[in-house]
Backbone as JSON Lines, residues from 0, in Angstrom:
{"i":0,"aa":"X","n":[93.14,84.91,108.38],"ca":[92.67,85.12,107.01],"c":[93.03,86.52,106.51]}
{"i":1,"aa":"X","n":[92.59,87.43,107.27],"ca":[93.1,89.21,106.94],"c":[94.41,89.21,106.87]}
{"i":2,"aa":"X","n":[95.3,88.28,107.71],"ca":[97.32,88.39,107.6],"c":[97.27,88.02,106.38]}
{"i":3,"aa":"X","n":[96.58,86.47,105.47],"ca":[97.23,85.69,104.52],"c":[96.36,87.09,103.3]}
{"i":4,"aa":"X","n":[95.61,87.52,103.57],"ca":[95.13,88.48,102.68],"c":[96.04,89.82,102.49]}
{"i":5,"aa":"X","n":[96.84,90.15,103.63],"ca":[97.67,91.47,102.95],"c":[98.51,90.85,102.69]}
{"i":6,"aa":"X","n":[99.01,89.23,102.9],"ca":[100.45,88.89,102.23],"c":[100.33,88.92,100.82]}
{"i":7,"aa":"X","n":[99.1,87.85,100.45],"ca":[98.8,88.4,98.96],"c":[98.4,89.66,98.26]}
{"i":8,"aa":"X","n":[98.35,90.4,98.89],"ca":[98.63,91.83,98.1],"c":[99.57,92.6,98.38]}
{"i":9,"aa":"X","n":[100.32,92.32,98.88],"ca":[101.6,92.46,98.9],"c":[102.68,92.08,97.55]}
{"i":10,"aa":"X","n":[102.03,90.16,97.19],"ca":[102.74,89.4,96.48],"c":[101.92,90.11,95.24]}
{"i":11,"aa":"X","n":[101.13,90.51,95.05],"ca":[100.59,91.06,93.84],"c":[100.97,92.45,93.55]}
{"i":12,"aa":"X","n":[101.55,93.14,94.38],"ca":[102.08,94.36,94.49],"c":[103.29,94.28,93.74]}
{"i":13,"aa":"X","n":[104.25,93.47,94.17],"ca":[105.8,93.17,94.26],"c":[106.16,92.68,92.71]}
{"i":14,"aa":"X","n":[104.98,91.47,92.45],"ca":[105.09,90.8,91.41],"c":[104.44,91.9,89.81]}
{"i":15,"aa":"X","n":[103.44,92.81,90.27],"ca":[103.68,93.24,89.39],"c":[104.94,94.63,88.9]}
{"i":16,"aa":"X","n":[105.27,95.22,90.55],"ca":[106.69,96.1,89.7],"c":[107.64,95.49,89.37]}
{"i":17,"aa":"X","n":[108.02,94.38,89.83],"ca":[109.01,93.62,88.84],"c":[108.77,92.47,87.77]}
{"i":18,"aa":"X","n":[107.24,93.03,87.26],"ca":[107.16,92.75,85.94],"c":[107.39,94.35,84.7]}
{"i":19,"aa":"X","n":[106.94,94.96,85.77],"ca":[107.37,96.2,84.86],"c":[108.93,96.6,84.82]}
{"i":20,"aa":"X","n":[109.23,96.75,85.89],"ca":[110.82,97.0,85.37],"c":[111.11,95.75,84.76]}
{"i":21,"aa":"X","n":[111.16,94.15,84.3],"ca":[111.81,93.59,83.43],"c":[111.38,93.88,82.07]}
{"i":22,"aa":"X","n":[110.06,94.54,81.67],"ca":[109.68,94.46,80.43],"c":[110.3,96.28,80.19]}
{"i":23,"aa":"X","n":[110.51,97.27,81.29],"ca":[111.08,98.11,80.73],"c":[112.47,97.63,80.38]}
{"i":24,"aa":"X","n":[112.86,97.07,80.61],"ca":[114.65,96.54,80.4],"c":[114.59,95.48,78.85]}
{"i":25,"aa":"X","n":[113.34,95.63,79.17],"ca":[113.16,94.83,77.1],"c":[113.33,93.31,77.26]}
{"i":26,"aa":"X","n":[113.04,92.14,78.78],"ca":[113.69,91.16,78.99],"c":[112.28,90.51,78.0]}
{"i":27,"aa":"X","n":[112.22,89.12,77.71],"ca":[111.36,88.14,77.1],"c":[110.53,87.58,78.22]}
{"i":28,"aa":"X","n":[109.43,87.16,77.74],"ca":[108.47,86.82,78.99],"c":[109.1,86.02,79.85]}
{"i":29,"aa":"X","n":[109.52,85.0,79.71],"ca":[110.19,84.08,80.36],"c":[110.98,85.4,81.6]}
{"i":30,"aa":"X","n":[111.8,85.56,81.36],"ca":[112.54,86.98,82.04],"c":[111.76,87.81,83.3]}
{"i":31,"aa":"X","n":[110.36,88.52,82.47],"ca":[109.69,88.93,82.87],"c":[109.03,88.26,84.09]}
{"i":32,"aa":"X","n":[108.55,86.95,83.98],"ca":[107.58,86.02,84.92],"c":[109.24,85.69,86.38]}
{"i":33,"aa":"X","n":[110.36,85.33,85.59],"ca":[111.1,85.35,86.37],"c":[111.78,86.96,87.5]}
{"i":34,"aa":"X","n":[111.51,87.58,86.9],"ca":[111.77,89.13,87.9],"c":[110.67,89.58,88.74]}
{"i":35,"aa":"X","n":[109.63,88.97,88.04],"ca":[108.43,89.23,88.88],"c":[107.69,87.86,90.32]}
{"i":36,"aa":"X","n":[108.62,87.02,89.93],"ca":[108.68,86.19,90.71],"c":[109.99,86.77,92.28]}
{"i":37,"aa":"X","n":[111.21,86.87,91.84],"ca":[111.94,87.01,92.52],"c":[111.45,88.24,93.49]}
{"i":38,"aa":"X","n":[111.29,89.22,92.82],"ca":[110.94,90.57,93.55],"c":[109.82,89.92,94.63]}
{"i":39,"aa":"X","n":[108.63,89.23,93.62],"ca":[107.77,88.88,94.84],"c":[107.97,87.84,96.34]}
{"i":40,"aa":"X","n":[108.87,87.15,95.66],"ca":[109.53,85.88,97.36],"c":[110.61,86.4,97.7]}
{"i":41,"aa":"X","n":[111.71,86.93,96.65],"ca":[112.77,87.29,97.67],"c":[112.93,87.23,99.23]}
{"i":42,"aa":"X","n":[112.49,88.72,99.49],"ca":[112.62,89.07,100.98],"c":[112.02,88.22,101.7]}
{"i":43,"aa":"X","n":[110.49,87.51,101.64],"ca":[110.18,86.47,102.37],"c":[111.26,85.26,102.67]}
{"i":44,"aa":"X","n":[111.42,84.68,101.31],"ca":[112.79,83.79,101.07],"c":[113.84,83.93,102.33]}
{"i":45,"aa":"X","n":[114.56,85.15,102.21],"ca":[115.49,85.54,103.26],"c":[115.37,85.18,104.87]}
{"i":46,"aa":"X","n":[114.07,85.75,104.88],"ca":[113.3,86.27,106.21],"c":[113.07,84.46,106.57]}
{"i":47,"aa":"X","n":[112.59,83.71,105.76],"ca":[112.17,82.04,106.47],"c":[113.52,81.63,106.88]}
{"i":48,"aa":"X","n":[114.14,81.58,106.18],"ca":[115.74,80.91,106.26],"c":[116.28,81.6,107.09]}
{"i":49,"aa":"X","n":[116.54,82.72,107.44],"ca":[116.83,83.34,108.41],"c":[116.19,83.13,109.95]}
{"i":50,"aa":"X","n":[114.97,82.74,110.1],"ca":[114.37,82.28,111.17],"c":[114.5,81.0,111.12]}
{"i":51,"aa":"X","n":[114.87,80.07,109.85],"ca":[114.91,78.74,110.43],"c":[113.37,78.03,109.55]}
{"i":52,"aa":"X","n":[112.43,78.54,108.84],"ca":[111.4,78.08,108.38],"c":[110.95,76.99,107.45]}
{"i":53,"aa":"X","n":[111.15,76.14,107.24],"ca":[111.39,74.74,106.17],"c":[110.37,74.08,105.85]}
{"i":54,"aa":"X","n":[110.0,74.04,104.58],"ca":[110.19,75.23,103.25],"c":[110.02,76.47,103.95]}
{"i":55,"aa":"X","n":[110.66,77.54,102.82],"ca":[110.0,78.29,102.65],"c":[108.37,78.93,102.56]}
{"i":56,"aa":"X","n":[108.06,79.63,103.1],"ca":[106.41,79.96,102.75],"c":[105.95,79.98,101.77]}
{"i":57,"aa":"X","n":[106.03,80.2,100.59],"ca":[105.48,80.47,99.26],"c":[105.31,78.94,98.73]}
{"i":58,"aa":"X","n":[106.75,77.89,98.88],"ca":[106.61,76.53,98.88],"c":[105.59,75.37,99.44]}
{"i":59,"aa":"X","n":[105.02,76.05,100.56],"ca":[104.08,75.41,101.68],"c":[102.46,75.81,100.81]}
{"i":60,"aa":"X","n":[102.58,76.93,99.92],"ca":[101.27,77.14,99.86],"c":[101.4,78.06,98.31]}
{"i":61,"aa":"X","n":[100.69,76.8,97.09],"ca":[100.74,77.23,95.91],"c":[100.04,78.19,95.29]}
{"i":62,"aa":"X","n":[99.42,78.63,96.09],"ca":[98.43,80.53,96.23],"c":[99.38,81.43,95.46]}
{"i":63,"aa":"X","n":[100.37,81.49,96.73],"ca":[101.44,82.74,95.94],"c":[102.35,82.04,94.55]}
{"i":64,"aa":"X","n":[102.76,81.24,94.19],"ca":[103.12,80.68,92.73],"c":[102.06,81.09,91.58]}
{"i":65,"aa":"X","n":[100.44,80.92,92.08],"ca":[99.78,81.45,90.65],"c":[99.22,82.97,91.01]}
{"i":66,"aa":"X","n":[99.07,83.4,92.22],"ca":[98.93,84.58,92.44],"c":[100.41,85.68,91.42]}
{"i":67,"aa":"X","n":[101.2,85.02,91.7],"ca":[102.66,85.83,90.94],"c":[102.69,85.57,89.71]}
{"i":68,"aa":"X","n":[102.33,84.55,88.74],"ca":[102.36,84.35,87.51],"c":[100.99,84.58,87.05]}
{"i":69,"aa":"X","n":[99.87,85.14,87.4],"ca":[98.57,85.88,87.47],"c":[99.44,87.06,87.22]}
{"i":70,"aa":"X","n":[99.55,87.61,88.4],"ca":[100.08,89.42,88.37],"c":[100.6,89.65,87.36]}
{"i":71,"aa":"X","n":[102.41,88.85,86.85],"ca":[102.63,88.73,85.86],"c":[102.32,88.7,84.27]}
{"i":72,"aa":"X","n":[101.15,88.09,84.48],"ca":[100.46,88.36,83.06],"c":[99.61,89.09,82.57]}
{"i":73,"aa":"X","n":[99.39,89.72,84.35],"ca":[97.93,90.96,84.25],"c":[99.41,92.2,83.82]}
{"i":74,"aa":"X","n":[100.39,92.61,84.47],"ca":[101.35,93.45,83.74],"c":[101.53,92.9,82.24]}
{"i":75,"aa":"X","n":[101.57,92.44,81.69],"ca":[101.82,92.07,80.31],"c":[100.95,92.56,79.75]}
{"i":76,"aa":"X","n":[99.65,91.99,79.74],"ca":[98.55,92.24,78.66],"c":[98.24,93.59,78.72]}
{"i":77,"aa":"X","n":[98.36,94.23,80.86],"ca":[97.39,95.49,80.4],"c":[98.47,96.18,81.09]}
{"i":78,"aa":"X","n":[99.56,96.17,79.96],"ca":[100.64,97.22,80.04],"c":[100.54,98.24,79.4]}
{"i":79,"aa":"X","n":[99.61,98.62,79.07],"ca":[99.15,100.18,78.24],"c":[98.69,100.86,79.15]}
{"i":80,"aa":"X","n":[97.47,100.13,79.3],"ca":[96.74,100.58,81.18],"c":[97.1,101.08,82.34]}
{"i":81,"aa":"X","n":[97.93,100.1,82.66],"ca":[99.01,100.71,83.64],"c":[99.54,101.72,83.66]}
{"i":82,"aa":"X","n":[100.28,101.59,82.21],"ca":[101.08,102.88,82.27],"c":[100.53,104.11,81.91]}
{"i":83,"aa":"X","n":[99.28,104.13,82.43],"ca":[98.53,105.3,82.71],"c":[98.37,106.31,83.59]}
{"i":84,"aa":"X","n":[98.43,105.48,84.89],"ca":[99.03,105.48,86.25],"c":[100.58,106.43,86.67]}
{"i":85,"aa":"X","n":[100.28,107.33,86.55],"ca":[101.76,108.2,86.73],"c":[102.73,107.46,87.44]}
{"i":86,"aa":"X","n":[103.56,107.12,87.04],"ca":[104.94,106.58,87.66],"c":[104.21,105.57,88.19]}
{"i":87,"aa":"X","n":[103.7,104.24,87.21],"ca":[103.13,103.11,87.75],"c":[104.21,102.37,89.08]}
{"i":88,"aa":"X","n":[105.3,101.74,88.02],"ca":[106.91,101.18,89.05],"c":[106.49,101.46,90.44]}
{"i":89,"aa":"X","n":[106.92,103.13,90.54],"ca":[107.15,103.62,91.77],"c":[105.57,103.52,92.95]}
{"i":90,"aa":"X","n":[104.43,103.19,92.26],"ca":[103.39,102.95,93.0],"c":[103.29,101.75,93.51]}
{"i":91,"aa":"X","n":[103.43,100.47,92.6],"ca":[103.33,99.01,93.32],"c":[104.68,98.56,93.96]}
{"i":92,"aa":"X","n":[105.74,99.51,93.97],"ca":[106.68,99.49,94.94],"c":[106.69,99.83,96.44]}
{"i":93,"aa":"X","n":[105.79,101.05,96.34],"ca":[106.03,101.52,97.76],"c":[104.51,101.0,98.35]}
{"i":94,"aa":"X","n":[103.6,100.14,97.27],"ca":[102.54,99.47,98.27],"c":[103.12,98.31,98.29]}
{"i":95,"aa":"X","n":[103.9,97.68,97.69],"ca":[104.63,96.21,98.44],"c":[105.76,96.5,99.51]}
{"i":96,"aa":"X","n":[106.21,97.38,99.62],"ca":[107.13,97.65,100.78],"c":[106.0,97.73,101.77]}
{"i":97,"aa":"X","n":[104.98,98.35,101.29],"ca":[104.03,99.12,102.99],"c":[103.68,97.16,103.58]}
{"i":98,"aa":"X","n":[102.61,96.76,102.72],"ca":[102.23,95.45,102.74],"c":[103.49,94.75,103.82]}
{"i":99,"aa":"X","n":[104.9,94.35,102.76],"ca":[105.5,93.34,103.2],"c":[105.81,93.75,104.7]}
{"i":100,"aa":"X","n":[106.02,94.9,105.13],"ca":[106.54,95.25,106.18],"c":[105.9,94.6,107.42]}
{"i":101,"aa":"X","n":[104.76,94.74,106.95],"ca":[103.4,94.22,108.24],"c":[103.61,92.78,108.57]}
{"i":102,"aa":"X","n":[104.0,92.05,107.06],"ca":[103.71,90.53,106.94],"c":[105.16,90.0,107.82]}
{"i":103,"aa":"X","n":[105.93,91.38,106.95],"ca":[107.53,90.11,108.14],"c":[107.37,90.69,109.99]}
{"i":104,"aa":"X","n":[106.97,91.72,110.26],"ca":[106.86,91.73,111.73],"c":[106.26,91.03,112.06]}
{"i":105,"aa":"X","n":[105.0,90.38,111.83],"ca":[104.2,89.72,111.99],"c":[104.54,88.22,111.71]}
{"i":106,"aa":"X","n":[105.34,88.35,111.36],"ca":[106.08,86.58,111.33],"c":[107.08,86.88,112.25]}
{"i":107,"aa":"X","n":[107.84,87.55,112.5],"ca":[108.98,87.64,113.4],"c":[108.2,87.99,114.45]}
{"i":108,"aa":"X","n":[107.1,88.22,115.18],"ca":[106.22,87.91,116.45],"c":[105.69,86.5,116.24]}
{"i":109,"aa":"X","n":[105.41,85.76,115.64],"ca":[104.96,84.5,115.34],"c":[106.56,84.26,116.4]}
{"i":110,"aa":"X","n":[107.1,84.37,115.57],"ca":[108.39,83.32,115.96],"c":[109.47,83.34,117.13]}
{"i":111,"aa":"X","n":[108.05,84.34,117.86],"ca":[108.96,84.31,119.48],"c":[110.57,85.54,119.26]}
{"i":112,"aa":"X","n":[110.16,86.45,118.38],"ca":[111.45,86.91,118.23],"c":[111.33,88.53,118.88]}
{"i":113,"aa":"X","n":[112.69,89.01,119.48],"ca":[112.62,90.47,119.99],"c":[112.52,92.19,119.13]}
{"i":114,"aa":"X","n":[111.68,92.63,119.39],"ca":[111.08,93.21,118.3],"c":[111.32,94.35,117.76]}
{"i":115,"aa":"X","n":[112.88,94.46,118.26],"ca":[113.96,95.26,117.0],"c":[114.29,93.81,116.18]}
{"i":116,"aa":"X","n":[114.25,92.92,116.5],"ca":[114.4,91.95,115.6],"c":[113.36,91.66,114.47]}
{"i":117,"aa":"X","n":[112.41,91.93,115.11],"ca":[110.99,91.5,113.9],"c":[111.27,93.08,113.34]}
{"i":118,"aa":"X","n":[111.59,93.93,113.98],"ca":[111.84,95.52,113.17],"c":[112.54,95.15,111.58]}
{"i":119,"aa":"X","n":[113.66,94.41,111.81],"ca":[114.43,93.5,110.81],"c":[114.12,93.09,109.92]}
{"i":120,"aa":"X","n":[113.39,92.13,110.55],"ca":[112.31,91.09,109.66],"c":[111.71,91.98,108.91]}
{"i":121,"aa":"X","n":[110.49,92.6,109.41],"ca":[109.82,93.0,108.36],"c":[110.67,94.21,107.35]}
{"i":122,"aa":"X","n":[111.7,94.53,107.55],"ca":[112.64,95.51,106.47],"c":[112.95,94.77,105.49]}
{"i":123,"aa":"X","n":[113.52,93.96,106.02],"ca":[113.59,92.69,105.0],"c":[113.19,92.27,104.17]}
{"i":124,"aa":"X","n":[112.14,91.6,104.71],"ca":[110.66,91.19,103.84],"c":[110.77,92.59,102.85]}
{"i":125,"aa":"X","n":[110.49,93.5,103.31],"ca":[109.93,94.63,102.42],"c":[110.6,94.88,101.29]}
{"i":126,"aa":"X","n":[112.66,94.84,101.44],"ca":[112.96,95.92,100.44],"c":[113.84,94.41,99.9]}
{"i":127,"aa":"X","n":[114.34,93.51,100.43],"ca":[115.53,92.53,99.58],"c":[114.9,91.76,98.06]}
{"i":128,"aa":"X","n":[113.44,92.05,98.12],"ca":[113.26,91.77,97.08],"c":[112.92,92.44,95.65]}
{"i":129,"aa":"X","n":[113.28,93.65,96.21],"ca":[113.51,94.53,95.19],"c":[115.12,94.47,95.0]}
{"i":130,"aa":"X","n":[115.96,94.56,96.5],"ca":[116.95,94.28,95.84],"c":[117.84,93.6,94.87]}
{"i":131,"aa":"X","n":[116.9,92.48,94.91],"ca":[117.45,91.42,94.11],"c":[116.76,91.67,92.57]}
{"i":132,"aa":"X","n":[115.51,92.61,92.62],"ca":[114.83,92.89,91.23],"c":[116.0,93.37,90.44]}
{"i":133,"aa":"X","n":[116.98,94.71,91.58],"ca":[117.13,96.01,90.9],"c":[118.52,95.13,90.51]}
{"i":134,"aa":"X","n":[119.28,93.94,91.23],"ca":[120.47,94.07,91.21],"c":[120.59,92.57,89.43]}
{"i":135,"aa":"X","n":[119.27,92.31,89.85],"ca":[119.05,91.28,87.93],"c":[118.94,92.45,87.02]}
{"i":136,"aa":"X","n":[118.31,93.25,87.43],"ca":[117.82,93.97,86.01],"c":[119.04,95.19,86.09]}
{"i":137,"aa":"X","n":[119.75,94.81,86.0],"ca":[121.38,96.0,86.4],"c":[121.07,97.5,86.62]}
{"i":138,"aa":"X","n":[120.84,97.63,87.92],"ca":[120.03,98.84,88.54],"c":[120.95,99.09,90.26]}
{"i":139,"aa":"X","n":[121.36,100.01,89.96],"ca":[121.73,100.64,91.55],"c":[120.25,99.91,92.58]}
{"i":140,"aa":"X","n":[120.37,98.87,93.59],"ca":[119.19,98.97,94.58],"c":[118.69,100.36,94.76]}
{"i":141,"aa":"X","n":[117.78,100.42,94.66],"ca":[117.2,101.42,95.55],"c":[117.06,101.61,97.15]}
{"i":142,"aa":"X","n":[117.4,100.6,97.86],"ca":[117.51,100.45,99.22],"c":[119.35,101.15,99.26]}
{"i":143,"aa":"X","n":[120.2,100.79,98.31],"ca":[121.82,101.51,98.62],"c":[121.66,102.99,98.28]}
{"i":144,"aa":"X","n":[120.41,103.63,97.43],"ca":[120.58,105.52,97.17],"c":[120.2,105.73,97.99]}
{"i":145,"aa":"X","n":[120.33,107.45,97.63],"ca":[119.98,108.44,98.88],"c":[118.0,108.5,99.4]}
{"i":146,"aa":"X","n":[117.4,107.59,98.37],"ca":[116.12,107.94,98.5],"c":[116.0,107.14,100.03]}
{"i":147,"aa":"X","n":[114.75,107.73,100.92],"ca":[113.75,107.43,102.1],"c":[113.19,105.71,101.67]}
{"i":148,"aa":"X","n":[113.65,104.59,101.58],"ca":[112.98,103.72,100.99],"c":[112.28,102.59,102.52]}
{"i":149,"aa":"X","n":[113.91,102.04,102.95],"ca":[114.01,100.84,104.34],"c":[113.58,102.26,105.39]}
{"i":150,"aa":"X","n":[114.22,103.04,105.17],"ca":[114.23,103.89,106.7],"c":[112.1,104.02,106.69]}
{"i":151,"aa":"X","n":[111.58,103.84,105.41],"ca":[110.19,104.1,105.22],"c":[109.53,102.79,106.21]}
{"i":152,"aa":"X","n":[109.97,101.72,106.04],"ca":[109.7,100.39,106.69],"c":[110.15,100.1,107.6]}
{"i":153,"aa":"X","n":[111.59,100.65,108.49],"ca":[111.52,100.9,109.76],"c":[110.87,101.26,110.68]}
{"i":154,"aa":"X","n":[110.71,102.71,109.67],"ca":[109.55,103.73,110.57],"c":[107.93,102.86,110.95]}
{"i":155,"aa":"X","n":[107.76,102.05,109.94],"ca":[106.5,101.23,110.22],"c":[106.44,100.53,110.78]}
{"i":156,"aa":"X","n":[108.1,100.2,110.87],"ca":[107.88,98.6,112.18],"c":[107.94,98.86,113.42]}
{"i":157,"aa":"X","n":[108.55,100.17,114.01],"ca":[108.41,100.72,115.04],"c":[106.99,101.65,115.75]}
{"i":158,"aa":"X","n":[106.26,102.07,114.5],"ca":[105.09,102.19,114.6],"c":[103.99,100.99,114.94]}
{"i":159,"aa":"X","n":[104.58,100.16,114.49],"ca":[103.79,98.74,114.76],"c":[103.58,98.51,116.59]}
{"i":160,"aa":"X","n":[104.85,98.28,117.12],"ca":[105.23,98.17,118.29],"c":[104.92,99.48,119.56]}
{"i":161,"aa":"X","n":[104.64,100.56,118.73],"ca":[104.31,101.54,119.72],"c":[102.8,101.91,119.82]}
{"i":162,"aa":"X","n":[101.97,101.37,118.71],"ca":[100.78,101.13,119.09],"c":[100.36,99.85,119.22]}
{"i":163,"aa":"X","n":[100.42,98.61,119.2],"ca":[100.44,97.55,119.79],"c":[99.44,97.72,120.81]}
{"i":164,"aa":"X","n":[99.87,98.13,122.28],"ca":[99.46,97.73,123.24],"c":[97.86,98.76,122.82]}
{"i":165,"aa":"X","n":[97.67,99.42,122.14],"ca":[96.36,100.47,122.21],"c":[95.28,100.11,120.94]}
{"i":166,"aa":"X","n":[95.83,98.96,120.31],"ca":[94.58,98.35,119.33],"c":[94.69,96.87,119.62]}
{"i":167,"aa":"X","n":[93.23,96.22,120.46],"ca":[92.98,95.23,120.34],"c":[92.66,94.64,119.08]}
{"i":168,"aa":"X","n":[92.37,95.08,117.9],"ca":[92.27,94.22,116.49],"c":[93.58,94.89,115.71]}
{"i":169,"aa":"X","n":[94.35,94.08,115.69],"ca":[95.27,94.03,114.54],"c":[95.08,94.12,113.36]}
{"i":170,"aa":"X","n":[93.76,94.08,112.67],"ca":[93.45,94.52,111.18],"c":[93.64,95.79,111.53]}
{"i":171,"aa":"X","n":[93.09,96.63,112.19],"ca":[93.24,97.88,112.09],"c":[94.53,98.37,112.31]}
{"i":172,"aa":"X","n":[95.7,97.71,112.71],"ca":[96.71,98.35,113.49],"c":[97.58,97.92,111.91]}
{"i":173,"aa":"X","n":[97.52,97.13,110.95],"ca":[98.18,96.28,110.01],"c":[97.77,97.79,108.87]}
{"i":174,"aa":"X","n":[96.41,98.04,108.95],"ca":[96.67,98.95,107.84],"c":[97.0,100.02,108.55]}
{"i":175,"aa":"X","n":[96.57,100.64,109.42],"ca":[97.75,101.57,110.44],"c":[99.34,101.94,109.46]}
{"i":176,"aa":"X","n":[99.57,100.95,110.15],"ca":[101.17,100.91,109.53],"c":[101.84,100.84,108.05]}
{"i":177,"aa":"X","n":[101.16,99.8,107.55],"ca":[100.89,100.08,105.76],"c":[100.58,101.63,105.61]}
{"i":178,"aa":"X","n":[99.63,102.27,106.27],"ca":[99.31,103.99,105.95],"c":[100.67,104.77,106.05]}
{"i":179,"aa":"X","n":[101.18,104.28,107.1],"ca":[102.3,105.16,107.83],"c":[104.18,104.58,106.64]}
{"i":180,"aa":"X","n":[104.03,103.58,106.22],"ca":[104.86,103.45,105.31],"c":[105.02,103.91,103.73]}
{"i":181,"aa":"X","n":[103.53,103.88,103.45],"ca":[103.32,104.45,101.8],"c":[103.04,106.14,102.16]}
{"i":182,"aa":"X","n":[102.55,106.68,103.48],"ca":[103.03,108.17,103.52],"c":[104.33,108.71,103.92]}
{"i":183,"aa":"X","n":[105.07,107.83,104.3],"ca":[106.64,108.33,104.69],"c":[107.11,108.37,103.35]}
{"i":184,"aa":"X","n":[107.04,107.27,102.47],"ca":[107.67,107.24,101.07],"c":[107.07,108.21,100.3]}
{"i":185,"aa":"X","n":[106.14,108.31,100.05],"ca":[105.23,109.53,99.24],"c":[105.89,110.84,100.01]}
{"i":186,"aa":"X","n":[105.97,111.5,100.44],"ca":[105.97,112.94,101.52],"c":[107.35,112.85,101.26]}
{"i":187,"aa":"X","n":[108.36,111.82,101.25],"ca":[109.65,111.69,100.82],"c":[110.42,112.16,99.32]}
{"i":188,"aa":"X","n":[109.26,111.2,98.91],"ca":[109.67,111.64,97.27],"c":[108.92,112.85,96.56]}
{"i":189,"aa":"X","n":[107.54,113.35,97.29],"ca":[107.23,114.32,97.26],"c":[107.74,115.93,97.34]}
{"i":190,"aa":"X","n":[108.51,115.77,98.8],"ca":[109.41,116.9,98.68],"c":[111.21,116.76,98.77]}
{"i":191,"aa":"X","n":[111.42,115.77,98.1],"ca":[112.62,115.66,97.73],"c":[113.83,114.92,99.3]}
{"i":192,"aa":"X","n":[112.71,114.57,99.62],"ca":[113.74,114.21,101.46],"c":[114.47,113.17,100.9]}
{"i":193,"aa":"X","n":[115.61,113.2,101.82],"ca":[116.51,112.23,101.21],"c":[117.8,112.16,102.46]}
{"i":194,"aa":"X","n":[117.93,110.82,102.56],"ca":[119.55,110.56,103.27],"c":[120.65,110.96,102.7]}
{"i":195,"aa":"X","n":[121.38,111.84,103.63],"ca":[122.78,112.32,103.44],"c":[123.48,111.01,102.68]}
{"i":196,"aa":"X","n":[124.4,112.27,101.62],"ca":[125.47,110.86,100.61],"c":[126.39,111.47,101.53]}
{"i":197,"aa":"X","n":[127.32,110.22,101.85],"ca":[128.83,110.43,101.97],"c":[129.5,110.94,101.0]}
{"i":198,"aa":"X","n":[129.38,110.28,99.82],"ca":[130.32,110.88,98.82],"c":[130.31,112.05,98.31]}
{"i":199,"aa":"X","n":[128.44,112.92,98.91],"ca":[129.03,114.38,98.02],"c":[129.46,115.12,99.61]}
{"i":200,"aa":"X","n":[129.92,114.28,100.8],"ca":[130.09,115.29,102.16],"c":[131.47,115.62,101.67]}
{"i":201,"aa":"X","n":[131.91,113.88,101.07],"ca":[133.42,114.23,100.94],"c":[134.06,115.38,99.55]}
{"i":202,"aa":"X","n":[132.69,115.58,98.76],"ca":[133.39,116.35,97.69],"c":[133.21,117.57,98.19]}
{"i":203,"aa":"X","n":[132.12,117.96,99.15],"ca":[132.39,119.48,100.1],"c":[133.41,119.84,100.41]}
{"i":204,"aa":"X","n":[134.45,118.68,100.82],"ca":[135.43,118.67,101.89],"c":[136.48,119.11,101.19]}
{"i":205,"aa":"X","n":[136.57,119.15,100.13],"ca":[137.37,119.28,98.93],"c":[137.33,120.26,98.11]}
């Protein structure tokens, strides 16, 4: 019950920054309910089919369909509100990355899998559905710039696995790691940390 509970806030996370970036891009509701849909199943999407899962999860259980067209309309109406919230976007982004991260390791241990592999999984889960937000709404991913984004959800999935054996309740170890993903990203964008570009090594070089 506590797993299917951070998946849905996760999906309420996801679904509402990619209702905000489609309505910043000026799309029509229709648009909107659709970006905020994708962002929210994407990476799951990937992550089932990739293990082999049939349906999909979101298909098996019509929770997340009105949970996402809920979120969706809670960004619409109280889009004044929100954007009260300093750099709203960038907040229900890096709590649906923290969220999803937990939910795909945690399915990629479900599924008997080796756990640089569920490391995978849950990256996955976390950032492809933004990718697919950023790459509809014609946006550089944010997982391809120089910002701390996947390496943020790595770091959590390996945190997952190295305390493992030292928390018998996994609620506690789930927000554990959710902590340890929304402070890598924060402390990141906070003081400007960032992955080396190739392209400005090569304009040094020059």
């Amino acid at each position: 019950m506590f797993f299917q509970f951070i998946d849905i806030l996760g999906t309420i996370a996801f679904a509402i920054s990619g209702a905000l970036m489609a309505m910043g891009k000026r799309m029509d509701p229709f648009g909107v309910l659709i970006i905020a849909f994708v962002t929210a199943v994407g990476g799951g999407t990937l992550r089932d089919v990739m293990i082999g899962i049939e349906p999909v999860s979101w298909m098996k259980n019509m929770t997340f369909v009105y949970v996402i067209i809920g979120s969706a309309v809670f960004a619409v109406v109280f889009k004044k509100q929100i954007n009260y919230l300093r750099k709203s976007l960038f907040l229900f982004d890096t709590i649906g990355i923290a969220l999803y991260t937990v939910v795909g390791v945690e399915t990629g241990l479900v599924a008997g899998l080796h756990p640089v592999i569920c490391v995978a999984m849950g990256t996955m889960t976390a950032c492809f559905g933004g990718v697919l937000r950023d790459i509809l709404c014609n946006d550089i991913p944010v997982i391809f710039r120089e910002e701390i984004y996947a390496t943020a959800c790595i770091l959590g999935g390996f945190t997952y696995f190295l305390l493992l054996q030292f928390f018998a309740d996994r609620h506690i170890l789930f927000v554990i790691v959710a902590l340890v993903v929304i402070t890598v990203r924060l402390v990141a964008v906070r003081f400007k940390v960032s992955l080396p570009s190739l392209y400005k090594s090569e304009d040094n070089k020059q």
